[in-house]
C-alpha positions in Angstrom: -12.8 11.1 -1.5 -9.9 13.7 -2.6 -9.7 14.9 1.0 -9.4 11.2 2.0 -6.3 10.6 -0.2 -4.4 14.1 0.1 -5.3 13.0 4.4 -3.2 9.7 3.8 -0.7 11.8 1.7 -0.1 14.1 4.8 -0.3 11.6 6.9 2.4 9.3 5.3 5.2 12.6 5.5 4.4 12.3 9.3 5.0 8.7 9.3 7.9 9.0 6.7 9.7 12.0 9.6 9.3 9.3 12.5 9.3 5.7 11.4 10.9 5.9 7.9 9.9 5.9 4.5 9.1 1.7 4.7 7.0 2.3 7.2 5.4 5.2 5.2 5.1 3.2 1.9 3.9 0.5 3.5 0.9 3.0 5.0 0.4 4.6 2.0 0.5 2.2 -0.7 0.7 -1.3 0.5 -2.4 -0.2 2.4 -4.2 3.0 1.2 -3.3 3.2 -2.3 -3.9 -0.6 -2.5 -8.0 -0.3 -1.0 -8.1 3.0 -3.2 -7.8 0.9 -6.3 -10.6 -2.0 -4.9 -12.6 1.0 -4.5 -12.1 2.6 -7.5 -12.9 -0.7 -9.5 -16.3 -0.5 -8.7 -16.7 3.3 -7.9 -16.2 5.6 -10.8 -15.7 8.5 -8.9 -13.0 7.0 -6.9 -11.6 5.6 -10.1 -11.4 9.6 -11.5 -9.3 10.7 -8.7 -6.9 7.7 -9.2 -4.5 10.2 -11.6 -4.0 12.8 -9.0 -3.4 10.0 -6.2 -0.7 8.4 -8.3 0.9 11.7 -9.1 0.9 12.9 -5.3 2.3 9.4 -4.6 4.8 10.4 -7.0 5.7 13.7 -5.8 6.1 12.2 -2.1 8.5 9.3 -3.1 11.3 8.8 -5.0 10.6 6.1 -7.8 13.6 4.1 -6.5 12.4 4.3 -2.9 9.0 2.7 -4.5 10.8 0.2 -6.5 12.8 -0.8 -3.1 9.3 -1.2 -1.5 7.5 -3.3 -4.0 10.3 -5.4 -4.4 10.8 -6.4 -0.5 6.8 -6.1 0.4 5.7 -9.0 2.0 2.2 -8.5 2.7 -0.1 -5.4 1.8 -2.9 -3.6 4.2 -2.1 -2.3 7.8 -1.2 -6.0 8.7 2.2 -5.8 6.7 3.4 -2.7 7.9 2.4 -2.7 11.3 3.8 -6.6 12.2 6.9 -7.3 11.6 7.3 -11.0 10.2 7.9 -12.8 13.5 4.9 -10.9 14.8 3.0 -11.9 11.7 3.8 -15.4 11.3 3.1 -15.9 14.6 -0.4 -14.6 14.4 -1.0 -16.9 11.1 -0.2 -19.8 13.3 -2.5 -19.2 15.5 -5.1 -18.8 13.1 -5.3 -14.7 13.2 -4.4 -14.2 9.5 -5.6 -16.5 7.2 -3.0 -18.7 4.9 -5.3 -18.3 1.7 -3.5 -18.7 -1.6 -6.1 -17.3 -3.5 -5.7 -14.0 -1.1 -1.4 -14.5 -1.3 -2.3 -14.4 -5.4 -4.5 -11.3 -4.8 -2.3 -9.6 -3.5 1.2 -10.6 -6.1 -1.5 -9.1 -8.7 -1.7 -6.1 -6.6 1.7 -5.1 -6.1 2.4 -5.7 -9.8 -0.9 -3.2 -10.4 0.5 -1.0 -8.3 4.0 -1.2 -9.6 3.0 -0.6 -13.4 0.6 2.2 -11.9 3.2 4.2 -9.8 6.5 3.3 -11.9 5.7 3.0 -15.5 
């Protein structure tokens, strides 16, 4: 699993030189680091390598450049950085992403997770 991470890592600077680091945040931790920690609730080996994920994280990005992203994230996994909202409200109309509160609370919890995890 470390050469799963340190793969997204690497693969996030690519995104990061040609999309921008939203785009790269939003691959990286609104979807990556987000399944990581699912994974690593119920996996203790995932759960050990969780220190040296956050700390690449952290090496990658500038903790203001995180802030910016968890504060304007609207939606975690490849869905919210892939779509844009047009694109994505448009597909929840038509029934292709659900409209679940209990999955819109889910995922509030998560970004505050990752926040304390990545900033604190």
């Amino acid at each position: 699993m470390r050469e799963i991470w340190k793969d997204q890592c690497e693969a996030a600077v690519r995104i990061e030189e040609d999309f921008g680091v939203e785009k790269a945040l939003g691959y990286l931790v609104g979807e990556k680091f987000a399944n990581f920690l699912k994974i690593s609730d119920r996996d203790p080996e995932w759960a050990e390598e969780l220190p040296a994920f956050i700390a690449r994280i952290r090496d990658l990005f500038e903790p203001a450049k995180i802030r910016m992203f968890l504060d304007t994230v609207e939606h975690l996994g490849a869905m919210g950085h892939v779509t844009t909202r047009e694109e994505y409200e448009k597909m929840r109309l038509f029934g292709m992403i659900s409209d679940d509160p209990v999955q819109a609370t889910e995922e509030i919890l998560m970004v505050e997770r990752i926040r304390k995890l990545l900033l604190e």
